[in-house]
C-alpha positions, -999 to +999 in steps of 0.1 A: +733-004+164+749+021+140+761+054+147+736+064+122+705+048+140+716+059+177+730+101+171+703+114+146+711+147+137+679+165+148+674+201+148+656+196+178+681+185+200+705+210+192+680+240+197+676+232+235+709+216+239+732+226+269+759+238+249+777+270+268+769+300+248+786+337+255+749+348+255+720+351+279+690+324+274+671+354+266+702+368+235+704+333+223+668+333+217+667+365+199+698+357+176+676+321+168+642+339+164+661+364+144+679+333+121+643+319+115+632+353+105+652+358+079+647+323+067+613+335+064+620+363+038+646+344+022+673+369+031+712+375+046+698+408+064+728+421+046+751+393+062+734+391+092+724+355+087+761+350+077+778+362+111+756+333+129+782+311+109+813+323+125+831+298+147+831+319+180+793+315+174+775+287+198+775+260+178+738+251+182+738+289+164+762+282+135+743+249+130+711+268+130+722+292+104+738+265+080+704+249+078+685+282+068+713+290+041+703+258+026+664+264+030+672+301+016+688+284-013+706+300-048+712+324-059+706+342-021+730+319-007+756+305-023+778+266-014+809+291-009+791+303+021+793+270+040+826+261+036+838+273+067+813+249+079+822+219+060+857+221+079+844+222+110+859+200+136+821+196+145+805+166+125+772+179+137+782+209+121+795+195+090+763+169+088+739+197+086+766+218+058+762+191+035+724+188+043+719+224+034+743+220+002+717+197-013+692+221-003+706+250-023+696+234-059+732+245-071+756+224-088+787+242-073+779+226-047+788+193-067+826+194-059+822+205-020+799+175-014+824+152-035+845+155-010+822+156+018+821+114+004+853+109+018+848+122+058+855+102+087+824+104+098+795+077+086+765+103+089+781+134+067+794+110+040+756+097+042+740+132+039+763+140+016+754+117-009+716+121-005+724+156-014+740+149-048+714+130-056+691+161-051+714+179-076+715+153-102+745+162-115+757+133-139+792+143-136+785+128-096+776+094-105+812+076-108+821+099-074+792+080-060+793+043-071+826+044-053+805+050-022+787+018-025+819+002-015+816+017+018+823-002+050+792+016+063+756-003+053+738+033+059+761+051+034+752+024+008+713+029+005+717+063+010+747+066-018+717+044-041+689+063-034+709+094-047+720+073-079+687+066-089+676+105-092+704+108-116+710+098-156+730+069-153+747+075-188+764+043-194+766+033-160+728+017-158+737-018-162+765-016-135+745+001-110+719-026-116+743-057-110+755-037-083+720-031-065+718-066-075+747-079-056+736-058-026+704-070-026+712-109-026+733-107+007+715-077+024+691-079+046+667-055+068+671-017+055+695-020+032+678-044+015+654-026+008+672+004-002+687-019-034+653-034-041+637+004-041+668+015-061+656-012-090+627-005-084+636+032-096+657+023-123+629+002-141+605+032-139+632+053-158+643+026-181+610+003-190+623-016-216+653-030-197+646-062-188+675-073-170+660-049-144+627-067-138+648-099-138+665-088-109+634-074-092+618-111-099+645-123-078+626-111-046+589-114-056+587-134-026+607-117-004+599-124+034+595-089+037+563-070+025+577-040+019+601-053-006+577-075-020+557-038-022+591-026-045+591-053-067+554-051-075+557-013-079+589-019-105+572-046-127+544-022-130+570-003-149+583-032-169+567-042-203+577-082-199+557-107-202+572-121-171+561-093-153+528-091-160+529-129-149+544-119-114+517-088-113+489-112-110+504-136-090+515-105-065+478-097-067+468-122-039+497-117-015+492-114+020+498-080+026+479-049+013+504-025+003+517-051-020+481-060-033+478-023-043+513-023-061+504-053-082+469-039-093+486-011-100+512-020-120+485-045-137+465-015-149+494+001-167+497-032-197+471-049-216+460-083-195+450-108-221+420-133-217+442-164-211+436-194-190+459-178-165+445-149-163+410-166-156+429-186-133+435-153-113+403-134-117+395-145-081+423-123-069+401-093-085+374-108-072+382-111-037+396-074-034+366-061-052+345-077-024+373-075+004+365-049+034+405-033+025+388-002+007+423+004-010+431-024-021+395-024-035+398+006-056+430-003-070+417-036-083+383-017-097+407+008-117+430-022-129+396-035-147+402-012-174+433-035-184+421-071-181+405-083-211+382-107-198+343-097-201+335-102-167+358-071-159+338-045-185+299-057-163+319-051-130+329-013-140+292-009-152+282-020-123+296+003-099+287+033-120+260+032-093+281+025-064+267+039-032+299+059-021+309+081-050+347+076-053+339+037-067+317+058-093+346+077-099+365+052-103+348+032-126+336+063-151+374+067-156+388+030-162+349+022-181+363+051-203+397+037-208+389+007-215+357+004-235+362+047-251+334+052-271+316+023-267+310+037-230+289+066-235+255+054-231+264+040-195+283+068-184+256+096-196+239+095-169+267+105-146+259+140-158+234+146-135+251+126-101+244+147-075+282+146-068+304+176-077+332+153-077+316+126-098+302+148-126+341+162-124+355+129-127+329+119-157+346+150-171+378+137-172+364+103-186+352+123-214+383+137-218+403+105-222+377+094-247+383+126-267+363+125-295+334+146-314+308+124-295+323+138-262+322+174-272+288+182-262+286+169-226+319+185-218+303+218-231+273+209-207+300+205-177+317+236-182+287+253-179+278+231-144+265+251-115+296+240-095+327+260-105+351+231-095+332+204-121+336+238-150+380+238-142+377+202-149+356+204-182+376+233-194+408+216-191+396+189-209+374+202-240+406+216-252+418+182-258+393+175-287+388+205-311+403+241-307+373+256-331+344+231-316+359+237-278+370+278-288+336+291-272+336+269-241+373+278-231+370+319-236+342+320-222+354+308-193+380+332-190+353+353-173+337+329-152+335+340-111+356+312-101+395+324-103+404+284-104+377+283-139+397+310-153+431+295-144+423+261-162+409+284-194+445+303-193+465+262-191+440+252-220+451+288-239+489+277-239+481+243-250+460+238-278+474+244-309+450+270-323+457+292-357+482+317-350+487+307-315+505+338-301+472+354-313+458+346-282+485+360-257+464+394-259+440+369-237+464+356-217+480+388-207+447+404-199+435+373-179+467+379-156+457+415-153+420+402-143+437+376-116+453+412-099+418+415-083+422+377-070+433+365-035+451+338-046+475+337-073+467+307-092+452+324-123+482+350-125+509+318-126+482+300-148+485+331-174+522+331-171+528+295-180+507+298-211+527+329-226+558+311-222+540+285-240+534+308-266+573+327-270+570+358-290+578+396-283+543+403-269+545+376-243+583+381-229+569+419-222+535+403-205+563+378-182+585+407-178+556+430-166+551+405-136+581+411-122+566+436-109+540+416-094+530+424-053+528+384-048+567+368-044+558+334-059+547+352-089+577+374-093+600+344-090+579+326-115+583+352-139+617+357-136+621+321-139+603+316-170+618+349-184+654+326-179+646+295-193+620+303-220+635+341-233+672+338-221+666+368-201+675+377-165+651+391-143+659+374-109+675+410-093+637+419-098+621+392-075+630+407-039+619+392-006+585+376+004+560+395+019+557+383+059+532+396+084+548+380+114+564+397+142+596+392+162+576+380+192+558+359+163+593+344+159+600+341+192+570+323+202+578+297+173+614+292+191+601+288+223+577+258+209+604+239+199+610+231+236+570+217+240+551+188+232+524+196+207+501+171+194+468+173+171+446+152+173+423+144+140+387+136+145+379+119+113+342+100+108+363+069+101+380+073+141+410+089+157+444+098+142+469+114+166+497+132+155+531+147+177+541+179+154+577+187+154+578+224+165+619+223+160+625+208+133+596+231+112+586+261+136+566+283+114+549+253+095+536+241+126+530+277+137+506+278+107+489+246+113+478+252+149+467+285+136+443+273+111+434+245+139+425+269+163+406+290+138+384+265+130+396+265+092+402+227+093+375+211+104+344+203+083+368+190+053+367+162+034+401+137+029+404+152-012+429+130-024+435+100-013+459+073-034+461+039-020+498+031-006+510+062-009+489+093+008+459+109+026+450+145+016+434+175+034+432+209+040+415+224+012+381+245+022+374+241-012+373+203-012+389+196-054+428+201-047+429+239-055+420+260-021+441+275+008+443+303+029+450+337+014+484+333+022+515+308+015+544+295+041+580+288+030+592+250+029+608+235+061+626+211+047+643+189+075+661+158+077+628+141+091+621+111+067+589+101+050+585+070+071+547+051+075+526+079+090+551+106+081+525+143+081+535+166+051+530+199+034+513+197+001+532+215-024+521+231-060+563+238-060+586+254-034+574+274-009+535+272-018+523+253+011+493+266+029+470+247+044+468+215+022+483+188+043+495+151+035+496+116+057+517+086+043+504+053+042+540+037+041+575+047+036+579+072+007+619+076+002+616+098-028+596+126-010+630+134+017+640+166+012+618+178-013+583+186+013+583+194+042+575+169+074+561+183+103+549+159+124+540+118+129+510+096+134+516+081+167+484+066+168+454+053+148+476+045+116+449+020+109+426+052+104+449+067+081+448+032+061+413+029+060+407+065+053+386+068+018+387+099-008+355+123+004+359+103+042+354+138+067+374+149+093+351+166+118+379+187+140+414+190+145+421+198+182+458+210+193+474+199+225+506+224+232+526+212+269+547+239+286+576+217+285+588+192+267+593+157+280 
């Protein structure tokens, strides 16, 4: 086993570890309940945070404190700040530097971790090309195709899943024979790492098909997960081949790449051919198959496959017994057939399902003509405000004088999420004299003052950068001012990249309404066993949390456990081979608590069964909470993970959109084992 597989850095081991400090148990706590604090408002405490670095410091302390200069990030901290750290005789201490240098989102850190490539040991040269790949700095990607030279098979993936989050320039089809090359002798991990990277490259780069030739290589991989890659990657490819493979991939063995291929299937035209009604039992038998996944998938495929049978089958579950097949169906009926569709989707106007009548909404939105305009003016006028957002976001599509009406009024609906989709819809359309309309815009962020949440505040801001002139760089500037953080740093970030203007000095700390004990406590949990255990009306999913590795996000999910605030929710989202989602009291994506958390993010990977923070963008999580269904490389290091399914995975898999989960209970041990 690898040095990489058998000493994972994990935060917590080196919280509890043994290591002599000059301090009491009861100063060392402080000084790491402090650290976390100032995490938490995104501050130095004047240097504070920065003295934790200093090498006579423990150096379970200094690591500590490298990882929440990371999580802090630019222009706060800066790469400078670690490179006492990235010296280190410690490689524990120099794994996490370079961790929290990919963190930072600053491209002076580009140079630091260049070199970082070329340490002795396996894990920081690792980390340290994961985190150029988070900066995607082009200038990185010769520095790291040396790295896939490496005598170490850990550094290789890891060196190609940074290279595929960068432009390749005129590297592409060397990366790609190199992948290739990987790929034909590797097996295991790695091998999967070079099939995910082509996988990767053929979603940025569909119309090269030397990629999908290589991915064709494995189509029949003994592997599923692979086989899962490949399927995923000639759903990006525009060959002919490809769509050959796709349906051929349709009847594998193995779910996840069933979903893939159905998938990918519904993204190209499927011609009537005697192929293709050679494989029509492989839609058939998914349709009627008791994977509910793997079902779905195939029923939104339909919309592709040009055979007649496929058109009656969407019909025909317009009156589907569980509403997410309706949904389903209204949305790929619509695709496929447009206008020709109406009559048969009418009369999912009056389903007595919000979500339904919302999806129908979007349907009639895709279609997007005059015919639609009248029954998205009926939606956006539905008794349930999360059915009117979806209608207003979608009438402006058609006609800004026909949909003008629907969208202003709106701006004074109740519902603060209503209002937030009429301000998006503002910025968007094209209307006569567009930056007429910022009067509107400004005074609907003056209305979403009154609003717990921020959403129709950011909403208003978006749209007037959208809409550049004088009047809306003074309504972005006036937010700066805003009491909410996220909203301040949104304005001064628009303000930046929109009008060329800096108002980042203005944004200040976040708001926090914790306490030192508060911090304190969420130290001293990092030395338990907590587990949650989710009683869903599909069975039991049991989850271990990880209380080190992110404290105060799992500080906030036992809180809204014990309160009570997640039970009696419905599974929101949930996308087949990828995630489960939950959390939101408001049951359509949008709701939270009336506060926000900061992002965690760890070194904890998005494995199969990996539980994550749902994110609108950094440091918005809340109570909106995600489960993967398999590996998910692409989310590590960009969400948080806070925990792992350690049982009833199955759950998780069978678990379909609108499914309930009845309580969430929270087991907390006074040590840990």
């Amino acid at each position: 086993m690898s040095a990489w597989k058998s000493a994972p850095l994990l935060l917590s081991t080196l919280l509890f570890s043994s290591l002599p400090s000059a301090s009491s148990p009861v100063e060392h706590e402080v000084e790491l309940a402090h650290i976390l604090k100032l995490e938490d408002r995104r501050s130095t405490g004047a240097g504070a945070l920065l003295s934790y670095l200093d090498p006579g410091r423990p150096l379970d302390i200094r690591i500590r404190a490298a990882l929440a200069c990371g999580r802090i990030g630019s222009p706060v901290t800066t790469p400078y700040h670690l490179l006492g750290a990235l010296e280190d005789r410690s490689a524990e201490l120099r794994r996490m530097a370079v961790f929290a240098l990919g963190e930072m989102d600053d491209v002076k850190a580009a140079p630091l971790l260049a070199a970082a490539l070329g340490d002795p040991d396996s894990q920081v040269r690792g980390l340290a090309a994961e985190a150029l790949g988070k900066l995607k700095d082009p200038a990185s990607v010769e520095t790291l195709m040396a790295r896939l030279h490496d005598t170490d098979g850990q550094v290789v993936g890891m060196t190609l899943y940074a290279l595929w989050k960068i432009e390749p320039g005129g590297r592409l089809a060397d990366q790609v024979k190199k992948a290739s090359t990987i790929a034909a002798s590797a097996r295991g991990e790695l091998l999967r790492q070079a099939v995910y990277f082509l996988m990767r490259a053929q979603m940025g780069h569909t119309d090269d098909e030397t990629i999908s030739e290589a991915l064709l290589v494995h189509r029949r991989d003994a592997d599923p997960l692979v086989r899962s890659y490949v399927a995923r990657g000639l759903g990006a490819s525009k060959s002919g081949r490809s769509t050959e493979a796709l349906l051929e991939l349709a009847a594998d063995a193995d779910w996840r790449v069933r979903i893939n291929a159905f998938n990918g299937l519904k993204t190209r035209p499927v011609p009537q051919t005697p192929q293709t009604r050679q494989r029509w039992g492989a839609y058939e038998a998914a349709l009627s198959g008791s994977d509910s996944g793997v079902a779905l998938a195939a029923l939104a495929s339909l919309e592709s496959l040009a055979l007649p049978e496929a058109q009656e089958r969407l019909a025909g579950y317009l009156a589907h017994n569980v509403p997410r097949y309706r949904e389903v169906a209204a949305v790929a009926l619509a695709a496929r057939d447009h206008a020709g569709s109406l009559e048969r989707l009418r009369p999912l106007g009056s389903d007595p399902h919000w979500s339904v009548r919302a999806r129908l909404a979007e349907a009639l939105g895709a279609i997007a003509t005059q015919d639609t305009l009248a029954g998205l003016q009926r939606l956006a006028a539905d008794a349930d405000p999360r059915v009117r957002s979806v209608a207003v976001e979608q009438v402006a599509k058609i006609d800004y004088t026909a949909a003008a009406a629907a969208v202003e009024a709106a701006l004074d609906d109740q519902d603060l999420f209503v209002r937030a989709a009429a301000l998006e819809a503002l910025g968007r359309i094209s209307a006569p004299g567009g930056v007429a309309v910022v009067p509107k815009l400004i005074e609907g962020y003056r209305t979403g003052l009154r609003d717990v949440h921020n959403d129709a505040r950011l909403a208003a801001l978006g749209a007037m950068a959208a809409l550049p002139s004088d009047a809306s760089r003074t309504g972005v500037e006036a937010a700066l001012s805003d009491p909410d953080y996220l909203v301040r740093r949104r304005a001064a970030e628009l303000l930046r990249d929109t009008f060329k203007m800096d108002g980042a000095s203005k944004v200040g700390e976040p708001a926090t309404a914790r306490t030192d004990a508060d911090y304190r406590e969420a130290v001293r949990r990092g030395g338990r066993r907590v587990t949650a255990e989710l009683e869903t009306a599909a069975g039991v999913i049991s989850v271990e949390l990880f209380p080190a590795d992110a404290p105060l996000t799992v500080d906030n999910f036992i809180r809204l456990a014990r309160e009570g605030k997640l039970d009696n929710l419905v599974f929101h989202r949930v996308v087949p081979n990828f995630v489960i989602q939950d959390g939101d009291p408001r049951g359509d994506g949008n709701g939270g608590p009336e506060w926000q958390i900061r992002c965690e993010i760890n070194q904890k990977r998005y494995a199969e069964g990996a539980v994550g923070m749902a994110l609108s963008g950094k440091d918005t999580g809340g109570s909106q909470y995600f489960i993967t269904h398999s590996p998910q490389p692409h989310l590590d290091g960009g969400y948080t993970v806070f925990g792992h399914v350690i049982s009833g995975q199955d759950v998780v898999n069978g678990i379909v959109q609108g499914d309930l989960i009845r309580k969430v209970r929270i087991e907390e041990s006074s040590v840990k084992p």
